[in-house]
N, C-alpha and C positions, 0 to 999 in steps of 0.2 A: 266688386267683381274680382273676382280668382282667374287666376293662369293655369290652362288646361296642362301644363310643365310642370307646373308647381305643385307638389303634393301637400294637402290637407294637414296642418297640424293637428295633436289632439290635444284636448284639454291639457294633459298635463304638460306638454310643452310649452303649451301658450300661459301657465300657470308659471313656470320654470323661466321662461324669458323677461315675464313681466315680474318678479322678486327679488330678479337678478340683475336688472338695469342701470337700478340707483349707483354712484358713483362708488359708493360705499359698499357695497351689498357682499356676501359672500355665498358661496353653495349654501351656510346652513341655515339662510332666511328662505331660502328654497325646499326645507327638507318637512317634511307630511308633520301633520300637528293631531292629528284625528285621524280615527278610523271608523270603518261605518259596517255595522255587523250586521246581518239578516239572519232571523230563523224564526219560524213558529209564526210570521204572520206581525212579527215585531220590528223594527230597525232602530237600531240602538246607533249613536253617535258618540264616540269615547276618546278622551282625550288622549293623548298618546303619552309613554310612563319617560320617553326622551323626548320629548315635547318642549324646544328653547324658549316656547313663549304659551302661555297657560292662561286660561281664562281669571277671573277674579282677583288681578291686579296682586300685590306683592306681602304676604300675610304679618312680616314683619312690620309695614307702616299701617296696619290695621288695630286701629286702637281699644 
């Protein structure tokens, strides 16, 4: 139940609160990792080129 007071957060604040809780955490566990592109009927998902954390774990312990 919401407080008619209270205005609605939106995803990304509620994305921005919850990365930034940890006792630890800093703005840049909070900062975009992906983008998501639309054209032609396609939606592409692409990692981002300042991206702190990257999918497929770390190429140097990759044997």
């Amino acid at each position: 139940m919401t407080d008619d007071s209270t205005p609605e957060r939106t995803h990304d604040e509620k994305r921005h609160d919850q990365l930034t809780t940890a006792p630890k955490s800093t703005e840049d566990d909070a900062a975009p990792r992906f983008d998501v592109v639309e054209g032609d009927g396609v939606k592409r998902i692409e990692v981002r080129d300042d991206a702190k954390v990257r999918p497929g774990g770390d190429p140097d312990l990759i044997a």
